[in-house]
Residue frames as a rotation matrix with the C-alpha (Angstrom) as fourth column:
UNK 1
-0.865 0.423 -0.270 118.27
0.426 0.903 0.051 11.22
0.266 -0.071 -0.961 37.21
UNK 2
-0.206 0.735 0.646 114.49
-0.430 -0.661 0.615 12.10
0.879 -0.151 0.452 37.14
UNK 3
-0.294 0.529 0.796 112.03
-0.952 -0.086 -0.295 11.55
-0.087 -0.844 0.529 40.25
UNK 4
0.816 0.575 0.056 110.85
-0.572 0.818 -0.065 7.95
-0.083 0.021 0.996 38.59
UNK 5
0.548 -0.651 -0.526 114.03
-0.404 0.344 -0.847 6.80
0.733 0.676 -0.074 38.24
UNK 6
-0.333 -0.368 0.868 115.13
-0.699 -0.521 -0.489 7.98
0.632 -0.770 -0.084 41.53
UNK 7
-0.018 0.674 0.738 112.34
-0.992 0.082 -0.099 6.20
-0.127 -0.734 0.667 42.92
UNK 8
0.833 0.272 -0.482 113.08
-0.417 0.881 -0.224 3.15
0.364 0.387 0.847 41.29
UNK 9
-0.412 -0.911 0.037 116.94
-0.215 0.057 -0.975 2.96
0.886 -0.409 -0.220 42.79
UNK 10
-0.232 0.231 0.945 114.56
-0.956 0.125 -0.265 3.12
-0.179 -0.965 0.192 46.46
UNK 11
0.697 0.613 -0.372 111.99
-0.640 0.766 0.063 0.57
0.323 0.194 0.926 45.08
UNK 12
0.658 -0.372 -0.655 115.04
-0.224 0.734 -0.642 -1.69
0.719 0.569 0.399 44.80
UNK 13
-0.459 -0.602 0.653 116.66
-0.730 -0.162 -0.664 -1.19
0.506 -0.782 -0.365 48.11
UNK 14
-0.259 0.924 0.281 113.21
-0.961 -0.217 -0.173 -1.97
-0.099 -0.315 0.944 49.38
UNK 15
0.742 0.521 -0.422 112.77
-0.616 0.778 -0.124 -4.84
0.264 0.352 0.898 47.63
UNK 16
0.577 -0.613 0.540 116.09
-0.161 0.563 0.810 -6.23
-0.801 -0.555 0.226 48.78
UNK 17
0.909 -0.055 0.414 117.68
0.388 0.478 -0.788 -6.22
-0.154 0.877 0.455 45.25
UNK 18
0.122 -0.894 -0.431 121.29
0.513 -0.315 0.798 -5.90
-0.849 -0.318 0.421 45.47
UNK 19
0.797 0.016 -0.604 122.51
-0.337 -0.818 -0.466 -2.84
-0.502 0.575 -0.647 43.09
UNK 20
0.711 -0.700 -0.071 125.40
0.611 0.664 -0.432 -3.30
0.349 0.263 0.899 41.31
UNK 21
0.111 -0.620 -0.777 128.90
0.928 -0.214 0.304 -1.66
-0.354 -0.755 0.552 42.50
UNK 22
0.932 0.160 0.324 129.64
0.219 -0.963 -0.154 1.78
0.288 0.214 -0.933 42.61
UNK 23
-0.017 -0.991 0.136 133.51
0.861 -0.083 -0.501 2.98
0.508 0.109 0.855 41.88
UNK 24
0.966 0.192 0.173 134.82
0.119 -0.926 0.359 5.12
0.229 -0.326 -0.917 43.82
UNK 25
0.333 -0.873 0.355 138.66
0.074 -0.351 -0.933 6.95
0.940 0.337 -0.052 43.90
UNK 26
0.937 0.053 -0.347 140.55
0.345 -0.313 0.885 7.24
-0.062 -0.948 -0.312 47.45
UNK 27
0.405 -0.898 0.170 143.54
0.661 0.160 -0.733 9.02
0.631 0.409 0.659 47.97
UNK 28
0.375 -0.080 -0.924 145.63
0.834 -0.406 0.374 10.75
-0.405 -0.910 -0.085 50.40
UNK 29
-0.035 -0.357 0.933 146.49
0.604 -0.751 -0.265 15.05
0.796 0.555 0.242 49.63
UNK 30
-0.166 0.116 0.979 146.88
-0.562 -0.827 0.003 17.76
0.811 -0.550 0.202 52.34
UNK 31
-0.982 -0.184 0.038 147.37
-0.105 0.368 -0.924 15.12
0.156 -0.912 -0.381 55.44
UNK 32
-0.566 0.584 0.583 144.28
-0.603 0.190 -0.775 13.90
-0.563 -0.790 0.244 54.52
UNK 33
-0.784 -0.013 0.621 142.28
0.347 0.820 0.455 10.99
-0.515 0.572 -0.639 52.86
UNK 34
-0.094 0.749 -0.656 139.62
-0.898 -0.348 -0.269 12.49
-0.429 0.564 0.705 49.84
UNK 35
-0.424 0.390 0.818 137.12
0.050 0.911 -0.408 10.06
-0.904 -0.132 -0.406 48.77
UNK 36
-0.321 0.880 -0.351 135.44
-0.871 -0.419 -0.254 10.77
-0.371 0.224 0.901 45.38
UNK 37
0.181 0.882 0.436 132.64
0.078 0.429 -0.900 8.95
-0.980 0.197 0.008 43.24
UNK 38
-0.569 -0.510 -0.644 133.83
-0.536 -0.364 0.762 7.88
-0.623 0.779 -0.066 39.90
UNK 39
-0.905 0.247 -0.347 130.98
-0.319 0.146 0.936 6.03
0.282 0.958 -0.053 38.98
UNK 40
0.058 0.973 -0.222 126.84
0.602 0.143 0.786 6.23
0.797 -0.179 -0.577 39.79
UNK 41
-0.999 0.019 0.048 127.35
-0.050 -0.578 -0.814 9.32
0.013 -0.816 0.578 41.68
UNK 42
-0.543 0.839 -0.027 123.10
-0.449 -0.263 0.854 9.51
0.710 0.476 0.520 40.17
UNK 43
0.360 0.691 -0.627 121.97
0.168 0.613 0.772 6.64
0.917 -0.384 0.105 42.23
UNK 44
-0.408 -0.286 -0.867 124.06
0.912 -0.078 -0.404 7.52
0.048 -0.955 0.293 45.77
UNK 45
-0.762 0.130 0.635 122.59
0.346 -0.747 0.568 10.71
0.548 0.652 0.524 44.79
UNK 46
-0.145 0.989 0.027 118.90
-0.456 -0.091 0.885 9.80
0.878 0.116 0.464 45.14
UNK 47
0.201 0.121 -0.972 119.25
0.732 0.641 0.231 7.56
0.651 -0.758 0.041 48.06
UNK 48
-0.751 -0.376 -0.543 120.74
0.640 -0.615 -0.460 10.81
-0.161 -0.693 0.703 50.04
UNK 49
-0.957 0.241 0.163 118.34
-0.193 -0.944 0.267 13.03
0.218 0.224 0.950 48.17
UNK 50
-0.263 0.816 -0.514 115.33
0.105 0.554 0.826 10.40
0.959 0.163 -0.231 48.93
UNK 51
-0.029 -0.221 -0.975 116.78
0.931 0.349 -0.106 10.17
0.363 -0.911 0.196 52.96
UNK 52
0.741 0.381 0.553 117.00
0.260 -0.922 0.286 14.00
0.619 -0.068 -0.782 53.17
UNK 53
0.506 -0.734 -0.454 120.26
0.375 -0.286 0.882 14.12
-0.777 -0.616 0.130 53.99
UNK 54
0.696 -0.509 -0.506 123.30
-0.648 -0.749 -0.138 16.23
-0.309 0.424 -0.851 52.77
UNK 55
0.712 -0.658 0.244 126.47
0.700 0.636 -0.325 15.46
0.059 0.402 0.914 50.95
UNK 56
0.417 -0.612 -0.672 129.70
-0.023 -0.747 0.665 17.24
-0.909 -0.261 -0.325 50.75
UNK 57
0.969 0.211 0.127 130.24
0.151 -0.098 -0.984 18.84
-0.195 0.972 -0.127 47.62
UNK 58
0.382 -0.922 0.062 133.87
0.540 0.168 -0.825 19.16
0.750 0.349 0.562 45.45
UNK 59
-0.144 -0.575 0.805 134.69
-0.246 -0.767 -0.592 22.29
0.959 -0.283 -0.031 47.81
UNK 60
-0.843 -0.264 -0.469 134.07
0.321 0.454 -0.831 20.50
0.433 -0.851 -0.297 50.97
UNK 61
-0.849 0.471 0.239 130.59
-0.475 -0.879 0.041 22.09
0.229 -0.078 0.970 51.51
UNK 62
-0.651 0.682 0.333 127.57
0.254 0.610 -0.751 20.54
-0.715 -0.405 -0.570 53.22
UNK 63
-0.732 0.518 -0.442 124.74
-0.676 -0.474 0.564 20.67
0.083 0.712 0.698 50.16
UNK 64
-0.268 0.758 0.595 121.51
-0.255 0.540 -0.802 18.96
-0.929 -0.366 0.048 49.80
UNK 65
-0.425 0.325 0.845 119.97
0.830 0.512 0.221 17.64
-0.361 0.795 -0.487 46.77
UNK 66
-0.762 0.639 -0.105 117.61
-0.616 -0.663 0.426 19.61
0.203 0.389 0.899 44.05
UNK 67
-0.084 0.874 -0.479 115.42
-0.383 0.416 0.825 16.92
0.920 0.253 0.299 44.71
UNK 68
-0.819 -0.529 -0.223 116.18
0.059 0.310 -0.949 16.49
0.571 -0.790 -0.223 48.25
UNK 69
-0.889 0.406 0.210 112.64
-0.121 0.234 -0.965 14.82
-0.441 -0.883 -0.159 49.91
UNK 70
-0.558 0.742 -0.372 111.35
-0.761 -0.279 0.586 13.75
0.331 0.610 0.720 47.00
UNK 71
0.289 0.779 0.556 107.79
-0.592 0.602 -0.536 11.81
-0.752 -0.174 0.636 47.16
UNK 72
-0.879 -0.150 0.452 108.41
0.212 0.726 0.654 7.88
-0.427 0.671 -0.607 45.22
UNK 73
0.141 0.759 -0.636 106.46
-0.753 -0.335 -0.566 7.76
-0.642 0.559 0.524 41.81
UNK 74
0.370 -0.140 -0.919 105.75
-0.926 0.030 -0.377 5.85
0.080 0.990 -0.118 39.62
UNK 75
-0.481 -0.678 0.556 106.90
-0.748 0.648 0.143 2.37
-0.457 -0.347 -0.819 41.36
UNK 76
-0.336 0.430 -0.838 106.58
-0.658 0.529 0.536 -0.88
0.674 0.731 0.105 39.47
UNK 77
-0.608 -0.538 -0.583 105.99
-0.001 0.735 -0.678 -2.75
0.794 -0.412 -0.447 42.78
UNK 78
-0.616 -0.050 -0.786 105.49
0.782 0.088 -0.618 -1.82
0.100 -0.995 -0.015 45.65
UNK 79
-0.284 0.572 0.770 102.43
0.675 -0.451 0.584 0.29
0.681 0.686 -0.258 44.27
UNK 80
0.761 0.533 -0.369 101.17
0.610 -0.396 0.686 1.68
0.220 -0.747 -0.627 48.28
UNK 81
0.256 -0.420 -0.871 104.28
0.454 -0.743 0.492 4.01
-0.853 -0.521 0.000 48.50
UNK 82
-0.334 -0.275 0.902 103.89
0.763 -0.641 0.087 5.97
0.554 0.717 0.424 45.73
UNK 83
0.510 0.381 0.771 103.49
-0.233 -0.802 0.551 9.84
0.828 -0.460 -0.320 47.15
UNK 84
0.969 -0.103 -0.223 105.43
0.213 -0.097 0.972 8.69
-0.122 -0.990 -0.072 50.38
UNK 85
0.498 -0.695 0.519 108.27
-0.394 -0.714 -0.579 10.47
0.773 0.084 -0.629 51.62
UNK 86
0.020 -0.581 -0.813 111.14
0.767 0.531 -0.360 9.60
0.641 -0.617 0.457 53.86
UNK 87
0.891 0.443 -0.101 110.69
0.395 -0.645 0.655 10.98
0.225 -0.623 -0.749 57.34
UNK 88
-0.094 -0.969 -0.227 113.65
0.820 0.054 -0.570 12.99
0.565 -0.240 0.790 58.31
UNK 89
0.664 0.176 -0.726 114.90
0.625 -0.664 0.410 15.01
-0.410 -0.726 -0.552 61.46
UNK 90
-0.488 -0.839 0.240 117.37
0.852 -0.398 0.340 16.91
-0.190 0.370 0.909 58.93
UNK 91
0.612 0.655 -0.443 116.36
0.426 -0.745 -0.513 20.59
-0.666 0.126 -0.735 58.28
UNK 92
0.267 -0.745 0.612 118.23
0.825 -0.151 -0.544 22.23
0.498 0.650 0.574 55.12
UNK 93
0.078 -0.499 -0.863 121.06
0.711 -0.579 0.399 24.63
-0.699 -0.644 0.310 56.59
C-alpha cells in the first residue's frame, strides 16, 4: 500500500467511516494462543505504520513499518492534514 492510500485508510478513521472487517486466524500451538491476519494485513499495516508503533513479525520479533511515521498526502477531505504526522513517544529499537 502506497503513502496515498495509506493516508486514505487514516482519512477514514478520522472521518468516522467504519472500515469493513478484517479476518483474522486464532489458534492455540506451543501452550500458547497465535493470532495471525488473513485478510487486510495492508490497512492494519498503515494505521500502526501511521501511529509509529511496532508489530510483531512471523518470528515473534518487534518490527516497525518501511513507512513507519509517514506524513498524510494526498487526502480527499480533510485537506489541513496533509504533511501532518502522528505524534509518537515510540523510538525505533
Amino acid at each position: 500500500m502506497n503513502n496515498i492510500l495509506a493516508s486514505r485508510v487514516i482519512e477514514s478513521l478520522l472521518l468516522g467511516i467504519k472500515l469493513p472487517y478484517i479476518l483474522v486466524y486464532r489458534y492455540y500451538k506451543d501452550d500458547d494462543y497465535i493470532t495471525e491476519v488473513v485478510d487486510d494485513q495492508q490497512r492494519i499495516l498503515a494505521i500502526i505504520a501511521y501511529l509509529q508503533e511496532y508489530f510483531q513479525n512471523e518470528n515473534g520479533e518487534k518490527e516497525f513499518s518501511n513507512k513507519n511515521g509517514f506524513a498524510l498526502k494526498d487526502l480527499r477531505i480533510m485537506h489541513e492534514l496533509n504533511n501532518c504526522k502522528s505524534k509518537s513517544n515510540n523510538k525505533k529499537e
